[in-house]
C-alpha positions as CSV (number, residue, x, y, z in Angstrom):
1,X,74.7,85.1,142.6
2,X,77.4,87.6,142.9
3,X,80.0,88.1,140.0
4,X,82.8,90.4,140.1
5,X,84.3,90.6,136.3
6,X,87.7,91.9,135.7
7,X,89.2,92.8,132.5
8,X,93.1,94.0,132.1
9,X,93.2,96.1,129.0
10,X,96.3,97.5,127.5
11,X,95.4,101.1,129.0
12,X,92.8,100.4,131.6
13,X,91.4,98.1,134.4
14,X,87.8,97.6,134.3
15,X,86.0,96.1,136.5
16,X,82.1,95.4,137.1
17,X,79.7,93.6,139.5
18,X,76.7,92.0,139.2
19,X,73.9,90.5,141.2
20,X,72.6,87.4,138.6
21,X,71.9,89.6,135.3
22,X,71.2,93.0,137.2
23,X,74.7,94.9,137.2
24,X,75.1,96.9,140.3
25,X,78.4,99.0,139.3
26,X,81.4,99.3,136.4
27,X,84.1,100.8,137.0
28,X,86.9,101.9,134.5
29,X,90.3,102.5,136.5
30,X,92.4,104.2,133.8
31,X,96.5,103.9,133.2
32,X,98.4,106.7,131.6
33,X,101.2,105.3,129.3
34,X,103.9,107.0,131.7
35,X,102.4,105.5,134.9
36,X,102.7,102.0,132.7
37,X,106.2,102.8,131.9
38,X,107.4,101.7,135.9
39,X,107.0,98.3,135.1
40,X,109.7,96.0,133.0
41,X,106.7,93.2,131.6
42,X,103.0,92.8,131.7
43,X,103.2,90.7,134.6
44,X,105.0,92.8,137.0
45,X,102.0,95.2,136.8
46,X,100.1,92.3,138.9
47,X,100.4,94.0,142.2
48,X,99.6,97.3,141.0
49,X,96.3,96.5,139.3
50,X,95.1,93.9,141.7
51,X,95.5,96.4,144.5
52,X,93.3,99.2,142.5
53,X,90.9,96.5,142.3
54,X,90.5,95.9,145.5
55,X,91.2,99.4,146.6
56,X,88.1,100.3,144.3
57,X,85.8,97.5,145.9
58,X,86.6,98.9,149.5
59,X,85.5,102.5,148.4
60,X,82.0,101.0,146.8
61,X,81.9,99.1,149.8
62,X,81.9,95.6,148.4
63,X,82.5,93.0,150.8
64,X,84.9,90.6,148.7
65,X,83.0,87.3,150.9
66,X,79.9,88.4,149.1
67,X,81.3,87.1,145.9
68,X,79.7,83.8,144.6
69,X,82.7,84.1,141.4
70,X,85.4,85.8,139.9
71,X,86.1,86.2,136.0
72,X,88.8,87.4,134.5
73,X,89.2,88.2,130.7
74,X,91.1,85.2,129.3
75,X,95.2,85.6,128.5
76,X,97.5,84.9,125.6
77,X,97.4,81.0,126.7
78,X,97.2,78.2,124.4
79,X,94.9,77.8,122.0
80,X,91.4,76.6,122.8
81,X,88.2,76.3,122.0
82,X,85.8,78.9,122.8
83,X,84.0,78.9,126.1
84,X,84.2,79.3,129.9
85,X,86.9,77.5,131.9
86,X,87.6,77.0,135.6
87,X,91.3,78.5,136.8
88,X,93.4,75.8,137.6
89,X,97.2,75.3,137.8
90,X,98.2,74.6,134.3
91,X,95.8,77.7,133.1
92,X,97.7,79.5,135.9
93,X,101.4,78.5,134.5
94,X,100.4,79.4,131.1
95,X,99.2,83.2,131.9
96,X,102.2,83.3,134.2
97,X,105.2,82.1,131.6
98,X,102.9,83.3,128.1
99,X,103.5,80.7,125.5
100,X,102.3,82.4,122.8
101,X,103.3,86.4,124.2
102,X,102.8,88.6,126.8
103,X,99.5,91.2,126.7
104,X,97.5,92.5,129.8
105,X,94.8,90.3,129.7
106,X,97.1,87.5,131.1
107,X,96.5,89.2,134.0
108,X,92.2,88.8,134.0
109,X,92.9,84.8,135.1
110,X,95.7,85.8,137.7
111,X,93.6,88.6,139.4
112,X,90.3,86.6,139.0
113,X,92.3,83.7,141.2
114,X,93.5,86.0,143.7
115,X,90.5,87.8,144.7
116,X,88.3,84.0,144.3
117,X,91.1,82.7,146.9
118,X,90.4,85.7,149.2
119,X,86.7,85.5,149.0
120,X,86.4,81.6,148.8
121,X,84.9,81.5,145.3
122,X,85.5,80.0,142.2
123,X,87.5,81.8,139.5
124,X,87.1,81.6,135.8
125,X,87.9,83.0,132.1
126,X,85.8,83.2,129.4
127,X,86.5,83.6,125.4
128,X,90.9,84.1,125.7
129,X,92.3,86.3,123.5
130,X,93.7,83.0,122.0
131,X,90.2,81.5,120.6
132,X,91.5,79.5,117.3
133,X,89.0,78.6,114.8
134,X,91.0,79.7,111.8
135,X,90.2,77.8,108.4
136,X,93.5,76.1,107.7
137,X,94.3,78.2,104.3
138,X,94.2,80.8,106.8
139,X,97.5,79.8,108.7
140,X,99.6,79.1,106.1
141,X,102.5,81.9,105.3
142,X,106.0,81.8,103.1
143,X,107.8,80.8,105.2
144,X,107.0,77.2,106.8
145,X,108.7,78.1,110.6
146,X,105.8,80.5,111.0
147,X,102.7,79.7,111.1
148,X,99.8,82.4,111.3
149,X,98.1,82.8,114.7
150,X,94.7,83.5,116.1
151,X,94.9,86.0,119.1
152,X,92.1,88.7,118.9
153,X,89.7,90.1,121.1
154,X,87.3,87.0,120.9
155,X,85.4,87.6,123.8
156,X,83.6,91.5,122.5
157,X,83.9,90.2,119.0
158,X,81.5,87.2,119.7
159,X,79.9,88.8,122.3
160,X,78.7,91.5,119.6
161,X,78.7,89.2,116.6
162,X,75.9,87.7,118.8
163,X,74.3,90.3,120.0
164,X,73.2,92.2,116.6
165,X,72.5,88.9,115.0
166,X,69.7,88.5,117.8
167,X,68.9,92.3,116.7
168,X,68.0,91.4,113.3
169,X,66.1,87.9,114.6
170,X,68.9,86.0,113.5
171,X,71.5,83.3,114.8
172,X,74.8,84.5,115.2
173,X,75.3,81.0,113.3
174,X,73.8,81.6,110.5
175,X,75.2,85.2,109.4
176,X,78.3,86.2,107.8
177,X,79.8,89.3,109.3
178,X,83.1,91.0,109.8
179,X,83.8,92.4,113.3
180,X,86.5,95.4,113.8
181,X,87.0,96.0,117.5
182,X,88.9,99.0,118.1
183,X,91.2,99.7,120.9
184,X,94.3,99.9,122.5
185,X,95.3,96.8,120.0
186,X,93.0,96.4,116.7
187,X,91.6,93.2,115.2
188,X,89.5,92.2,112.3
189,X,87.5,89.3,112.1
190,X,85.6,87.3,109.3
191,X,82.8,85.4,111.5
192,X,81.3,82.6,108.8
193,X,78.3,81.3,110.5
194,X,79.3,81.0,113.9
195,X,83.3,80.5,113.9
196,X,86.0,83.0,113.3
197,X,87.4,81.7,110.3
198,X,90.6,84.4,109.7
199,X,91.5,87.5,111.6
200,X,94.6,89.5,112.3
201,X,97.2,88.7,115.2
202,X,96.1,92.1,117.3
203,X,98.9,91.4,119.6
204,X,102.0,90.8,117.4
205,X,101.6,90.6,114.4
206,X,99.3,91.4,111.2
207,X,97.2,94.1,111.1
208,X,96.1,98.1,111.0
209,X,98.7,99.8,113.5
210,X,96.5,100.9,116.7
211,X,97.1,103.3,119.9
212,X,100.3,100.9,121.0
213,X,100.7,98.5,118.0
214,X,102.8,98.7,115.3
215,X,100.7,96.5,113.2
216,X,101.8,94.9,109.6
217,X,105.3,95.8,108.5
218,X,107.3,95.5,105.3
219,X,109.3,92.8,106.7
220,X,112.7,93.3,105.0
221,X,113.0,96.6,107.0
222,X,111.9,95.1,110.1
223,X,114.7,92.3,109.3
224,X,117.3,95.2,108.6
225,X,116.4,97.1,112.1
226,X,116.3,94.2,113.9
227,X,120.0,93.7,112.8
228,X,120.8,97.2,112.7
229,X,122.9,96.6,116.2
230,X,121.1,99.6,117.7
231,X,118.1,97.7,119.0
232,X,117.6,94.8,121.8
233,X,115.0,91.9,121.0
234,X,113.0,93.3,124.0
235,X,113.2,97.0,122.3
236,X,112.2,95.6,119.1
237,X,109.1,93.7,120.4
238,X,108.4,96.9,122.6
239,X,108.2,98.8,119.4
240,X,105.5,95.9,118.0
241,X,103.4,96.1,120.9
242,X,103.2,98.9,123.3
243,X,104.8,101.3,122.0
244,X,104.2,100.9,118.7
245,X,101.8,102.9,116.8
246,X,100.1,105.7,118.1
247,X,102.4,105.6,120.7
248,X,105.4,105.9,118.5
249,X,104.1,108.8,116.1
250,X,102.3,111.2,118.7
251,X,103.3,110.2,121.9
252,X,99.8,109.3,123.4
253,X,98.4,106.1,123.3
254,X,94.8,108.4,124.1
255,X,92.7,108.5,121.0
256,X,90.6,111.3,122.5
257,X,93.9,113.2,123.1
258,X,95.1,112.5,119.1
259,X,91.5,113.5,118.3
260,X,91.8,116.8,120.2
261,X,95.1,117.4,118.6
262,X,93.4,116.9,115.4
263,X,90.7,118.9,115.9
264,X,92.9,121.9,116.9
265,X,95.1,121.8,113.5
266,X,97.7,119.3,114.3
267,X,98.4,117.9,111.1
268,X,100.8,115.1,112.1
269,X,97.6,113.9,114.5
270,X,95.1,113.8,111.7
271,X,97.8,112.3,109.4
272,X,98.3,109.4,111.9
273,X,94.5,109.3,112.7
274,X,93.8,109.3,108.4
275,X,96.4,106.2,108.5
276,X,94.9,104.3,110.8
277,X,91.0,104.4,109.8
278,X,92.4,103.8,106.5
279,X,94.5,100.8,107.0
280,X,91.3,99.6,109.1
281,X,89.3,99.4,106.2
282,X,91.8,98.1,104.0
283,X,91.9,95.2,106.3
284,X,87.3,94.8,106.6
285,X,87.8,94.7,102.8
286,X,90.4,91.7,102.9
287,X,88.2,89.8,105.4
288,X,85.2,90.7,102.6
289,X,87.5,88.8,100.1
290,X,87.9,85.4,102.8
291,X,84.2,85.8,102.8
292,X,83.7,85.8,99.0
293,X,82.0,89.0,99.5
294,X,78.9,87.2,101.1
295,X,78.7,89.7,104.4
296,X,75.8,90.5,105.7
297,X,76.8,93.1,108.1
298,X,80.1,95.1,108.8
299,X,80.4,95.5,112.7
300,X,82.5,98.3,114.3
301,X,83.2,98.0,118.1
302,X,85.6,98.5,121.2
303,X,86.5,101.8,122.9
304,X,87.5,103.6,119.7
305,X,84.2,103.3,118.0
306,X,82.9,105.6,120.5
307,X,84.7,108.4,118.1
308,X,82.2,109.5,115.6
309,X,84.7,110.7,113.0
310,X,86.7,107.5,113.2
311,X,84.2,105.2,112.4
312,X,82.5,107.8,109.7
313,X,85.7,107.6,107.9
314,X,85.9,103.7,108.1
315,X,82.3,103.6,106.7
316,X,83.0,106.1,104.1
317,X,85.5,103.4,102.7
318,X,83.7,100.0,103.5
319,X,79.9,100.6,103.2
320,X,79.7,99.4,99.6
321,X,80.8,95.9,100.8
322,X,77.8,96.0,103.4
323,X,75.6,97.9,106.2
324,X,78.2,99.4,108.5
325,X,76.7,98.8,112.1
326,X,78.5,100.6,115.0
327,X,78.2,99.3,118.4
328,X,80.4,101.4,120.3
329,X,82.2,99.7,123.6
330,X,83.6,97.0,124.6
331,X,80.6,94.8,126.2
332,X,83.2,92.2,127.6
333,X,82.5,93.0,131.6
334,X,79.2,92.3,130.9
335,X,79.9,89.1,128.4
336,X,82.3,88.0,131.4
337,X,79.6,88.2,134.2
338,X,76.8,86.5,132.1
339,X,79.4,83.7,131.0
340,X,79.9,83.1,134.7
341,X,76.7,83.4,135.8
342,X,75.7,80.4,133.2
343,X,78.6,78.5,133.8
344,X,77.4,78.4,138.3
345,X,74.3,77.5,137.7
346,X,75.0,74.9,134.8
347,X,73.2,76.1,131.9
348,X,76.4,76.1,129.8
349,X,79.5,73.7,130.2
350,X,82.7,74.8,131.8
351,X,85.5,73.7,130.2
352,X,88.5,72.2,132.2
353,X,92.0,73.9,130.8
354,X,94.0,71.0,129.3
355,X,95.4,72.0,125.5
């Protein structure tokens, strides 16, 4: 079985195929924040990223008929359970209008059904963004029009939650651990044996600020900006996610860049870089709290963790609340593959989009 894997990232395309569980080639198509900046939303950079895609296959010469399945990284939809689903219309409308916001990996289901039409295969998500198993205290806020949401980056936090609990000779259900994937948007999970009972919103709301979002704000300034006259809503949700954080207070959404800056004597870079692995940690030791401070493992991952000195200065904070493990990467190309893979051949349930 052939599986081609696609997953949209705020700052990147990557892309991956394999051949049952042997993975013949990844690939990681990389977009500046200026080259970005052409496009008005998320979805009008459809086009450009599917074409990449396919403009990469041609060069590896990968013959898109070869393809047994497509998989795309799941969108900002509505909330489901966690799992594997087959692309169909309704999953389609939802990546396409975003009921719950806009964020690149609305495009994984759109590309995945493109390419599967081209090469006659089926097309799939795994794991959205949107995976809600928050305890109900969790969702509860001052103010009873908003509700707290769970939209995180489900598919490399369970796909790692898993993965080190199988290290250790373990069941991912049966550990208590707290997952921080770092990227381009930053969440923090408290997994309690097997479900993701509270984590921040990574796309819009709560949260340590990241390379594009603004994370957790006082909220009466946010109210007085947002009023200020000076600012559009479109501006104002820009500045939460996109070109919020990093972004906003170096210019770069590029941690290696901001780390090189650092490195070199720029003291506003290893200001904003101090800020971030500190608010990071402040946010592991809240999830230690929802946990009652029964955590077996502290779990760093995502692009960011590849970064020694970031993740030494989140350990430096956190490890008296438990071992700090980092497993640096993402994982969710591969995560995406396997899921499909299973899904084919019916050892694992596909799910049929219907919230």
């Amino acid at each position: 079985m052939r599986i081609l894997a696609v997953n949209p990232g705020s700052t990147s395309t990557k892309v991956t195929l394999f051949e049952d569980e042997t993975q013949l080639f990844e690939l990681t198509l990389r977009h500046t924040a200026e080259e970005l900046s052409r496009y008005g939303s998320v979805l009008d950079q459809f086009e450009f990223r599917k074409e990449i895609i396919l403009d990469a296959l041609r060069e590896a010469a990968v013959d898109i008929l070869s393809l047994d399945a497509v998989i795309g990284r799941g969108g900002v939809v509505r909330p489901i359970k966690s799992g594997v689903y087959a692309v169909n219309e309704t999953l389609l409308h939802d990546l396409r209008h975003s009921p719950m916001g806009a964020h690149a990996s609305n495009l994984g289901g759109l590309i995945a059904d493109e390419i599967a039409r081209l090469a006659g295969a089926g097309a799939f998500i795994a794991d959205p963004v949107v995976v809600d198993e928050l305890q109900p205290v969790a969702r509860v806020t001052g103010i009873p029009q908003i509700e707290r949401r769970s939209i995180f980056h489900a598919l490399n936090q369970k796909a790692i939650a898993r993965q080190y609990a199988g290290k250790q000779g373990r069941k991912y259900e049966d550990m208590n651990l707290i997952v921080a994937h770092l990227g381009g948007g930053i969440s923090v999970g408290a997994h309690r044996r097997g479900e993701v009972v509270d984590v921040n919103n990574a796309l819009n709301g709560d949260g340590p600020f990241s390379p594009e979002r603004a994370g957790s704000l006082p909220a009466q300034q946010l109210a007085d900006l947002c009023f200020s006259g000076e600012y559009t809503a479109g501006q104002i949700r820009k500045m939460l996610c996109g070109e919020g954080g990093m972004v906003a207070l170096l210019g770069t959404n590029d941690m290696r860049e901001a780390i090189q800056r650092m490195e070199a004597g720029d003291r506003q870079a290893q200001s904003v870089i101090d800020a971030m692995c500190y608010n990071v940690a402040k946010w592991i030791g809240a999830m230690a709290a929802v946990l009652c401070g029964e955590v077996d493992a502290i779990l760093l991952t995502g692009g960011i963790a590849h970064n020694g000195c970031i993740c030494r200065a989140i350990e430096a904070q956190v490890s008296f609340l438990a071992p700090v493990a980092v497993m640096p990467g993402e994982n969710e190309l591969e995560a995406l593959a396997l899921n499909a893979l299973r899904a084919i051949k019916g050892e694992i349930e596909t799910r049929e989009y219907n919230p």
